[in-house]
N, C-alpha and C positions, 0 to 999 in steps of 0.2 A: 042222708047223703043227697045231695040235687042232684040235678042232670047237668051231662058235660055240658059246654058253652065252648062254642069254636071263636077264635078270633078273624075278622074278617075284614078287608081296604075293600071300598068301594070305590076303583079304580078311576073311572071317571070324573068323580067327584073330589079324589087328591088330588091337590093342588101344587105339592111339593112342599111346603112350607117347613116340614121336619121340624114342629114340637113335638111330636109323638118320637122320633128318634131321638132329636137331644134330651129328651124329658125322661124316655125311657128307652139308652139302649140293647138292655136286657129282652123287651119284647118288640122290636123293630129294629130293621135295616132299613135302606135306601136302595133303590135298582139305579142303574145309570141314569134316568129322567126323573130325579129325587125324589120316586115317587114309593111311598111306606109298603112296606112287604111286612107281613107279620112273622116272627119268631118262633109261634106256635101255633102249633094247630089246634090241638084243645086245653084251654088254659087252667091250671091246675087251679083247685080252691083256693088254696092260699095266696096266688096271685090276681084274686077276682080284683080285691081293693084299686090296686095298682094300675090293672089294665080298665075298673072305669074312670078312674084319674086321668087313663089316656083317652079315653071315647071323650074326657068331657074337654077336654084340654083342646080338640080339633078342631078347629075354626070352619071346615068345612062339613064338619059331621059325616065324615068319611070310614070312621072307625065304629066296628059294632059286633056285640055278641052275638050268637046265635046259637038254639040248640042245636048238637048234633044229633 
């Protein structure tokens, strides 16, 4: 089994641009300053695929795993 990996917005760094919400609204929202809120806090295994699809999909490299 690996270790959890949190999903994590590097708030400064979104830009608002929401690929990551229309791409995936299952693990993202929008706050009122379009800016990506993640969906989870520790992302289950079976959604690792998915959410790096999203890390990679961000044009500002805003999006990232982390251990918890």
């Amino acid at each position: 089994m690996s270790n959890p990996q949190h999903l994590v917005v590097d708030v400064p760094a979104c830009k608002g641009h929401g690929l990551c919400f229309f791409g995936w609204p299952d693990l993202f929202d929008l706050d009122d300053d379009g800016i990506a809120v993640p969906l989870l806090d520790e992302v289950p295994e079976g959604q690792l695929d998915e959410v790096r699809k999203a890390i990679a999909a961000c044009p500002e490299r805003a999006i990232a795993l982390r251990p918890a």
